[in-house]
N, C-alpha and C positions, 0 to 999 in steps of 0.2 A: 294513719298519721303518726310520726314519730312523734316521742317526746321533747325533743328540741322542738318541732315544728308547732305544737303546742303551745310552747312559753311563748317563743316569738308572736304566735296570731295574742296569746291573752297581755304581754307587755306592749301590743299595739293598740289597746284598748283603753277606751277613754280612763284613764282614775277614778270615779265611779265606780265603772263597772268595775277594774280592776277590785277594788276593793272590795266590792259583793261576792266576787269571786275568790278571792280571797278568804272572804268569811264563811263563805260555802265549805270549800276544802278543808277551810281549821276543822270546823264542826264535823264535816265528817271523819274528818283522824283523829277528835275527841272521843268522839261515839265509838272509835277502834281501841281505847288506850284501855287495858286492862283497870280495875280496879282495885288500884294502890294509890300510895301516898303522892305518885308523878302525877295522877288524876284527879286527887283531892286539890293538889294543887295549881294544874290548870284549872281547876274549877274557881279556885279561889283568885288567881289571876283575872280570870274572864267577870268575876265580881268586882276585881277593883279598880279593873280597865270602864267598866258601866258605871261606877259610881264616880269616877273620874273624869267622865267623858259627858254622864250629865249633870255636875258640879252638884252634887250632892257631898262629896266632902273636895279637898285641891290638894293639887303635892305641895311639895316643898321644891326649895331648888338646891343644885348639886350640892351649890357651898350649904346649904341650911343642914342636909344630910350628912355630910364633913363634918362639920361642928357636931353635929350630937353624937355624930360616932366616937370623934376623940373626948369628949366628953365622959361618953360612958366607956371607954378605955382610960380615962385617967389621963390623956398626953396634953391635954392644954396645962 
């Protein structure tokens, strides 16, 4: 099976699944990613994707993010 023929069957896939499978592959290209600061990092992404996802703490929105950034550059 090529690899085009691949995507096509799994983007014919409920969302659901897509997503399981999705989660699948991250994890195994995590498990592949050498031991540096790109890995601490996805590591730390996949913490605040979980913590966000089960409202344990909430984002902000774009503009809320705008605001404190020109804030802490000084432009307001």
């Amino acid at each position: 099976m090529s690899t085009e023929q691949l995507i096509a069957d799994a983007m014919a896939l409920p969302l659901a699944e897509r997503v399981l499978l999705a989660q699948a592959l991250w994890e195994s290209i995590d498990g592949g990613l050498p031991d540096t600061e790109e890995r601490a990092a996805v590591k730390e992404a996949i913490q605040r994707d979980e913590e966000l996802s089960s409202g344990k703490v909430t984002g902000r929105t774009h503009e809320e993010v705008m605001q404190a950034a020109r804030r802490a550059l000084e432009c307001d």
